[in-house]
C-alpha positions as CSV (number, residue, x, y, z in Angstrom):
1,X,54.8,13.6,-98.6
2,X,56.7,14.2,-102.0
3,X,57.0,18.0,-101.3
4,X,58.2,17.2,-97.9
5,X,61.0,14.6,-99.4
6,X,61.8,17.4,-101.9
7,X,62.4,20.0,-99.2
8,X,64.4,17.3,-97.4
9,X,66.8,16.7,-100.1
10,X,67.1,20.6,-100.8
11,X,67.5,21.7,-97.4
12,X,70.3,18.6,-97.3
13,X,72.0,20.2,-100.7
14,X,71.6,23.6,-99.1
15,X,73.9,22.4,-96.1
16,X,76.5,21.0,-98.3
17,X,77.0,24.2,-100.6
18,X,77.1,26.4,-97.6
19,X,78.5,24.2,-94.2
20,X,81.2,22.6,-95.6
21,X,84.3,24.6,-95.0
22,X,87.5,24.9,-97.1
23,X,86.6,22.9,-100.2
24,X,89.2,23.2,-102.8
25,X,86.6,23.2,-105.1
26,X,82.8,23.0,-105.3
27,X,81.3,20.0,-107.5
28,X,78.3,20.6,-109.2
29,X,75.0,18.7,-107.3
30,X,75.6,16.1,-110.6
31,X,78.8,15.6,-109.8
32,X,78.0,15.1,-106.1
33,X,75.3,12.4,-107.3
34,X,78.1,10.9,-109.2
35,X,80.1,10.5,-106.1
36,X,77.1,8.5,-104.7
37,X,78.3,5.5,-107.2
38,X,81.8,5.9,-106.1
39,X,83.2,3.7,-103.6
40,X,85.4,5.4,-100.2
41,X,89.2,5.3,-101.0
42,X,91.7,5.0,-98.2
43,X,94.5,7.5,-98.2
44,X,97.6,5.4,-99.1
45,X,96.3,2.4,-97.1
46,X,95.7,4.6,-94.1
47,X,92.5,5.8,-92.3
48,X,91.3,9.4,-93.3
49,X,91.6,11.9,-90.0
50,X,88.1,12.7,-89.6
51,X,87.1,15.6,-86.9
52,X,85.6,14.9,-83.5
53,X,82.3,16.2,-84.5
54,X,81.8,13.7,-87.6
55,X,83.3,10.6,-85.7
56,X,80.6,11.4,-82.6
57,X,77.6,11.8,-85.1
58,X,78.2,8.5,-86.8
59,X,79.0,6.6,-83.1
60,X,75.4,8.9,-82.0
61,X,73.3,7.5,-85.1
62,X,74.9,3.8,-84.7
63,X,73.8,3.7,-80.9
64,X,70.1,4.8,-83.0
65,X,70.5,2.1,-84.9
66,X,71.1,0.1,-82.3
67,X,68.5,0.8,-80.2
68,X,65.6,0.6,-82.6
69,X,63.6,-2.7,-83.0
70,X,62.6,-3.4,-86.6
71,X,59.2,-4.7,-84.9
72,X,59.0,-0.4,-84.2
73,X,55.4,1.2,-85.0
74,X,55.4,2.8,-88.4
75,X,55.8,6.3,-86.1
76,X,58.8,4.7,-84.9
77,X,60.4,5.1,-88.2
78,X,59.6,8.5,-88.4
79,X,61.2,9.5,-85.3
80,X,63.9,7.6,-85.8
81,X,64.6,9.1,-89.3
82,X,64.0,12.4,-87.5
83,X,66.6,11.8,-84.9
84,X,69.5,10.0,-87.9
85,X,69.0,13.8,-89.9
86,X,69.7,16.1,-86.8
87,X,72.7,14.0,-86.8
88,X,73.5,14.5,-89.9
89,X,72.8,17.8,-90.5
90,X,75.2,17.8,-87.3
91,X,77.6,16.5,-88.8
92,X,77.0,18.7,-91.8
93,X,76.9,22.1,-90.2
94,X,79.9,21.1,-88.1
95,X,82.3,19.8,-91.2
96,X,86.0,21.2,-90.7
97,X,87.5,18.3,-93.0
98,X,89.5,19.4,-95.7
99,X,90.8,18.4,-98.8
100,X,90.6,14.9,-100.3
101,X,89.6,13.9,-96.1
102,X,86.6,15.7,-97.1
103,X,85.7,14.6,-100.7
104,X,85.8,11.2,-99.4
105,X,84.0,12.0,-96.5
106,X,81.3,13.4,-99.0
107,X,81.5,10.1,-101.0
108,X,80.9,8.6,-97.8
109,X,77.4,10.5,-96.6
110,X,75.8,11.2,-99.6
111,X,74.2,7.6,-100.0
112,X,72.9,8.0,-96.8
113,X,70.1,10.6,-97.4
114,X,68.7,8.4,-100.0
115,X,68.4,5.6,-96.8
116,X,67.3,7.9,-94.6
117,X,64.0,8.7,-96.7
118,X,63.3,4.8,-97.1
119,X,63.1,4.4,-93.4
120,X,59.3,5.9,-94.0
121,X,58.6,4.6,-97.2
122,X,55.3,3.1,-97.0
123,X,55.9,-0.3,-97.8
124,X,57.4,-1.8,-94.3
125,X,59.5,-4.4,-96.4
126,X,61.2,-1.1,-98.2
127,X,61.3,0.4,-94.9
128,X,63.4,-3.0,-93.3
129,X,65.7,-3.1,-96.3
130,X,66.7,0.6,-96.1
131,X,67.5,0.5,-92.1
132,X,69.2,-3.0,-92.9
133,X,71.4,-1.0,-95.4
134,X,71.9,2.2,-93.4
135,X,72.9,0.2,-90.4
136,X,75.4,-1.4,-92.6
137,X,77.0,1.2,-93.9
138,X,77.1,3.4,-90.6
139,X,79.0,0.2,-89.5
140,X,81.8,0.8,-92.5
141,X,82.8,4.0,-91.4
142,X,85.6,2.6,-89.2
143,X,86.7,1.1,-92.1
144,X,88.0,4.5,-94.1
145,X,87.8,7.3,-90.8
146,X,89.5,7.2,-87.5
């Protein structure tokens, strides 16, 4: 399960060095981990201009959300962490953001993969907590991206 978590998160890294179009620069994966602690800024006060393809993937993996019971089968975890990373990777493979959109757009997803692999942790309480988080920061999104 470790190697599989490991591939995850390098497959993940892989996407971001290689789908993410028009960076001004490349940050090192520290850096990106750095990013992680950082909070979303607004650009002057205003909502970032996000592309179609990103706004659809978080609206797809809220209506996920939405639909999954917490009282789910242990399986239903899994599928439902299996169905949140095709979105993302969606979302990933798809990026057309540029610029500081796109750093903060970065700042924004990054935590998530961290979420995503506690939705099969096995301890079910670990497993509640990260879906209770995930669902609440899906749910923050309109709050930097239109």
């Amino acid at each position: 399960m470790k190697k599989t978590t490991q591939l995850f998160l390098a497959i993940t890294i892989l996407f971001f060095t290689i789908s993410c179009k028009n960076s001004n620069e490349k940050k090192s994966i520290q850096d990106q981990h750095q990013d992680t602690v950082a909070k979303v800024k607004l650009n002057n006060g205003n909502l970032w201009e996000a592309n179609a393809e990103t706004t659809d993937g978080i609206h797809t993996m809220l209506q996920l959300m939405n639909n999954f019971s917490e009282d789910e089968t242990p399986k239903s975890y899994v599928t439902l962490k299996q169905s949140l990373v095709k979105e993302f990777k969606t979302i990933i493979q798809k990026c057309t953001m540029t610029d500081e959109a796109h750093d903060q757009l970065h700042v924004f997803i990054i935590p998530m993969r961290e979420l995503f692999n506690g939705l099969t942790d096995p301890d079910l309480n670990i497993r509640k907590e990260k879906f209770n988080k995930l669902n609440a920061h899906l749910k923050t999104y309109k709050n930097y991206f239109k």
